[in-house]
C-alpha positions as CSV (number, residue, x, y, z in Angstrom):
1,X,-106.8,35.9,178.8
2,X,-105.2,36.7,182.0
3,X,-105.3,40.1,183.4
4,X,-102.6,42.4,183.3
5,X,-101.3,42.1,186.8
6,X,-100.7,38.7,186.3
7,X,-97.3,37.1,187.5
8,X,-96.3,34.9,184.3
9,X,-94.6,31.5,185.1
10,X,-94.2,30.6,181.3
11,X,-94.2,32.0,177.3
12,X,-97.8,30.9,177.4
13,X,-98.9,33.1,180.3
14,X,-97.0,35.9,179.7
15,X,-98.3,36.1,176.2
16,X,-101.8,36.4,177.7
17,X,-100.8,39.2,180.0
18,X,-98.9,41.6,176.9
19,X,-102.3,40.5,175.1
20,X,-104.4,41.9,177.9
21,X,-101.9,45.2,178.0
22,X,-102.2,45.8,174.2
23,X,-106.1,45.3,173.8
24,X,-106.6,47.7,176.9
25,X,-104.5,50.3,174.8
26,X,-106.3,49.7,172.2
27,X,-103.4,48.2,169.8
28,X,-104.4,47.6,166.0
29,X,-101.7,44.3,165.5
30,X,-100.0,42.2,168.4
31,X,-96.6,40.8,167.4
32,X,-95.5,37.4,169.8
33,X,-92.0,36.2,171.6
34,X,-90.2,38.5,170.0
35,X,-87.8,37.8,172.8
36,X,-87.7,36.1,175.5
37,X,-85.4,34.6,178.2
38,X,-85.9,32.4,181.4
39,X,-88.4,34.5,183.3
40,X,-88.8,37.9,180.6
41,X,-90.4,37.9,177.1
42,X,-91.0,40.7,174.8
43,X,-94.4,41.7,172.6
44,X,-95.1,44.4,170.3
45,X,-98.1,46.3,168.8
46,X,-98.8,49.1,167.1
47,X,-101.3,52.5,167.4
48,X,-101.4,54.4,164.2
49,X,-97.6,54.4,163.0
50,X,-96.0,53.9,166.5
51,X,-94.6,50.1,168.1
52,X,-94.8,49.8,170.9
53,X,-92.6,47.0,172.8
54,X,-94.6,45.0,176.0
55,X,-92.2,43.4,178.1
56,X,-93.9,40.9,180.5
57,X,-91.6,39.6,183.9
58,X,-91.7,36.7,185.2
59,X,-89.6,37.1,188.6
60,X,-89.1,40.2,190.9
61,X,-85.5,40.2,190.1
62,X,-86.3,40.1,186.0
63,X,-88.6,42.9,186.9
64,X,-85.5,44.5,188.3
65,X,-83.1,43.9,185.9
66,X,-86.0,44.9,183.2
67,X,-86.2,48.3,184.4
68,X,-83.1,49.0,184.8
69,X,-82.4,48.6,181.2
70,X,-85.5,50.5,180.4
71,X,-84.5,53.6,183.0
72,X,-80.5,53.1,180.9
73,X,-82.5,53.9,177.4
74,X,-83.6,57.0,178.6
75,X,-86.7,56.3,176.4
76,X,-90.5,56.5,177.9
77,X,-92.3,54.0,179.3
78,X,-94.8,53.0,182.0
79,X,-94.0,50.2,184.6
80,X,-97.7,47.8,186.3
81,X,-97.3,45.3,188.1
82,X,-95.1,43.0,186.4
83,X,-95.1,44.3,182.9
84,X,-93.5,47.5,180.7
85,X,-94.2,49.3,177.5
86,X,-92.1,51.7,175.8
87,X,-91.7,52.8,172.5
88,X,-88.2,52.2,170.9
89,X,-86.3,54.6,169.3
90,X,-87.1,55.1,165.7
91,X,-90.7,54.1,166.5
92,X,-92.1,57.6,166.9
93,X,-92.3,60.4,164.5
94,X,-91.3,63.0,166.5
95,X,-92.1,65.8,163.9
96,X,-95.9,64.5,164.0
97,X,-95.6,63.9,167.8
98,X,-94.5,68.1,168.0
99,X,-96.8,69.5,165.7
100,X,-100.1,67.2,167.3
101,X,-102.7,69.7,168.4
102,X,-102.9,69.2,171.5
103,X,-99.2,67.8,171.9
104,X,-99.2,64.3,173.6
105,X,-98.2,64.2,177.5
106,X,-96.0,61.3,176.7
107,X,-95.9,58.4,173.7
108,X,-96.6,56.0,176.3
109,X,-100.1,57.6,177.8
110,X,-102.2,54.8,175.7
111,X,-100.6,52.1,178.5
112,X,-101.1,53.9,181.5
């Protein structure tokens, strides 16, 4: 597997790089190319009842772009090197998220 802050050139690659992201969280399933374009792809897993999405980039400008969609959710999510996570809408149970003991600092802390 590659590591993380690998730049991805192809599907292939960048599926080793959302693997490497989701095994370091500690993800219980890994979902493949749920997406992908020339130079982005998209990954899920899960922890416990939340999905998370992985989106690995391929270019500095998809990277870009990426982010910018991400920032225009207004979701939460952590940016590395040339990779995202974030958790969609509908994928958290915010009722369980509130009453946690302690309450989470953020739905995205596994990943960063």
């Amino acid at each position: 597997r590659l590591p993380p802050d690998t730049l991805a050139t192809n599907s292939a690659q960048a599926e080793d790089v959302a693997y490497s992201v989701a095994s370091t969280a500690d993800c219980r399933s890994f979902e493949n190319d749920l997406d992908q374009s020339a130079d982005s792809w998209m990954f899920a897993c899960r922890i416990s009842d939340v999905r998370y999405v992985i989106y690995v980039y391929g270019s500095d400008k998809a990277r870009s772009q990426g982010l910018a969609q991400l920032q225009s959710y207004g979701r939460p999510y952590v940016t590395k090197a040339y990779y995202a996570v974030t958790a969609p809408q509908g994928g958290v149970d915010k009722f369980a998220a509130m009453s946690a003991s302690p309450p989470p600092q953020s739905i995205v802390d596994p990943f960063r």
